[in-house]
ZAMARGU-4260 file (C-alpha; in steps of 0.2 Angstrom, whole numbers, plus 5000, padded with zeros to 4 digits):
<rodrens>
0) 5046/5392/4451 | 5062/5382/4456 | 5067/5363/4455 | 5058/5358/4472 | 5043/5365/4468
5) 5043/5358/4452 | 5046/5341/4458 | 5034/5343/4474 | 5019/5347/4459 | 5026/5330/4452
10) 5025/5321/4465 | 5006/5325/4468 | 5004/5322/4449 | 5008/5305/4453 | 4999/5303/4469
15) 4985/5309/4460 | 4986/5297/4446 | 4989/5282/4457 | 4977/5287/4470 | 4963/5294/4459
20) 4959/5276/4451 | 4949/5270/4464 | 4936/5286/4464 | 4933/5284/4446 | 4929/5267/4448
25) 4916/5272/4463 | 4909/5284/4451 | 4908/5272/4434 | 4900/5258/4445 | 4887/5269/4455
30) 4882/5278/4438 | 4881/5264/4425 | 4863/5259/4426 | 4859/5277/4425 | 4848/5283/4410
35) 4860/5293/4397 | 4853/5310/4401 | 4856/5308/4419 | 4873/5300/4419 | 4885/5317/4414
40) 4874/5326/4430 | 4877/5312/4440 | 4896/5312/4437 | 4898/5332/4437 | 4889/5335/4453
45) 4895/5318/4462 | 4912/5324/4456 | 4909/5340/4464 | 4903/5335/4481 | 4915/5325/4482
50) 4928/5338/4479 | 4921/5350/4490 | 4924/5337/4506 | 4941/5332/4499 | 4946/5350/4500
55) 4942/5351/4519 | 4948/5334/4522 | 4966/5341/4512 | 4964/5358/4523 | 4962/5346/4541
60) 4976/5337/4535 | 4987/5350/4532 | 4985/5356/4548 | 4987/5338/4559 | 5003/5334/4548
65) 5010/5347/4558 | 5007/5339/4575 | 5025/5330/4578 | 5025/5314/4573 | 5009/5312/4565
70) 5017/5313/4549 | 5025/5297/4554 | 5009/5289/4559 | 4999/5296/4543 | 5014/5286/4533
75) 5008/5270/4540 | 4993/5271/4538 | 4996/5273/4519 | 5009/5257/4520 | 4994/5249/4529
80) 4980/5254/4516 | 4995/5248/4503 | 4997/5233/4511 | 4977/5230/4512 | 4975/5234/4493
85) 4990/5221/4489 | 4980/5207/4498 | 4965/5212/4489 | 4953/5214/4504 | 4934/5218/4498
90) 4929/5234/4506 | 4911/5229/4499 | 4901/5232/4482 | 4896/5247/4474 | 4879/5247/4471
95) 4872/5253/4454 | 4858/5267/4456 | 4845/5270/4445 | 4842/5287/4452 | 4853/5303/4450
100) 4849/5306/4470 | 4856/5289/4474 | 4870/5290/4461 | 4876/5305/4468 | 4875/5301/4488
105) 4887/5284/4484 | 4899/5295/4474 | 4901/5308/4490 | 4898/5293/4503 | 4913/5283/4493
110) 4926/5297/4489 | 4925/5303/4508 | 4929/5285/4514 | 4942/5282/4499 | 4950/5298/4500
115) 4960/5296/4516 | 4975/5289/4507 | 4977/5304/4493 | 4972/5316/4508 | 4985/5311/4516
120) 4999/5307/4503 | 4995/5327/4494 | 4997/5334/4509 | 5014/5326/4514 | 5020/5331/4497
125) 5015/5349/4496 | 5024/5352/4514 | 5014/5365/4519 | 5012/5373/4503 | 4995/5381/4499
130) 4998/5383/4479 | 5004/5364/4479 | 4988/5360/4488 | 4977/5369/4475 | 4984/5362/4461
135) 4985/5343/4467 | 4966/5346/4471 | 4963/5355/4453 | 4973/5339/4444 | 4963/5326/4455
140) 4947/5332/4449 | 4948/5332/4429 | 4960/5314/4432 | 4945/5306/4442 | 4930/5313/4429
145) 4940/5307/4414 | 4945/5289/4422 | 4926/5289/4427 | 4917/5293/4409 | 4933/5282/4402
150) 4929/5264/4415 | 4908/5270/4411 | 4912/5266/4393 | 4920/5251/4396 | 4908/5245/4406
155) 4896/5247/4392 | 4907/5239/4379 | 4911/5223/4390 | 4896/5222/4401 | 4904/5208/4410
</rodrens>
C-alpha cells in the first residue's frame, strides 16, 4: 500500500463518518415503535437492502464520474446539498412503523434518496479505484448499523 492509497481510504473513512449520520437516523426513527424481537431484523435487512442499492448506485457513479466535467457538476451538487443541510431545510418526517414490512421499505426508500451525497463524494475520492470502493462500502455499513442501534437507544432513554 503507498501513502495515497492510504490517504484516499481516509478520506472515505471520513466521508463515511460525515455522510453516514443521516442513514442511521432514518433507520432509529423508522424502527423505534417496533416491537424488540422485530427491531434487530428490521435494522439488518433494511441495512442490507439498502447496501445492496448503494453498491449499484457507487458502481453508476463511478462510471458517470468519468464523463468530462461531470465530476465538476457532482461537486456542486454536494456544495448544494451542504448548503441545504446548513439552512436546515425539512426534507419531511420519518414515519415510525409498527411493522417489520413497513420498517424495512422506509429504511431502503430513505437511504436510496439520502445516499446521493456519500455516492457521490466515495466515488470521487476512490478515483477509479475498485479496492477503495469496497472498502468505503464495507466501512459504511457497520458505521450506519452502530449509529442506528446507538440513536435507537437514545431514543428510548429520552423519549422526547
Amino acid at each position: 500500500m503507498d501513502q495515497s492509497f492510504i490517504l484516499n481510504l481516509l478520506e472515505i473513512l471520513l466521508i463515511n463518518i460525515v455522510l453516514s449520520g443521516d442513514n442511521a437516523v432514518v433507520i432509529a426513527l423508522a424502527c423505534r415503535n417496533l416491537p424488540d424481537q422485530h427491531r434487530n431484523k428490521a435494522v439488518v435487512f433494511g441495512t442490507l437492502g439498502a447496501v445492496v442499492l448503494r453498491v449499484g448506485l457507487t458502481f453508476v457513479a463511478v462510471y458517470l464520474l468519468t464523463i468530462p466535467f461531470l465530476n465538476f457538476i457532482g461537486g456542486l451538487l454536494l456544495l448544494w446539498i451542504a448548503i441545504s443541510l446548513l439552512k436546515g431545510e425539512d426534507d419531511g418526517d420519518i414515519k415510525a412503523n409498527s411493522t417489520l414490512a413497513g420498517a424495512i421499505k422506509t429504511i431502503i426508500i430513505a437511504d436510496l434518496v439520502m445516499s446521493l451525497d456519500n455516492v457521490v463524494a466515495v466515488a470521487g475520492a476512490a478515483n477509479g479505484n475498485i479496492l477503495l470502493i469496497i472498502l468505503g462500502l464495507v466501512i459504511s455499513i457497520p458505521l450506519i448499523i452502530w449509529g442506528s442501534q446507538l440513536l435507537m437507544k437514545i431514543m428510548e432513554k429520552f423519549p422526547i
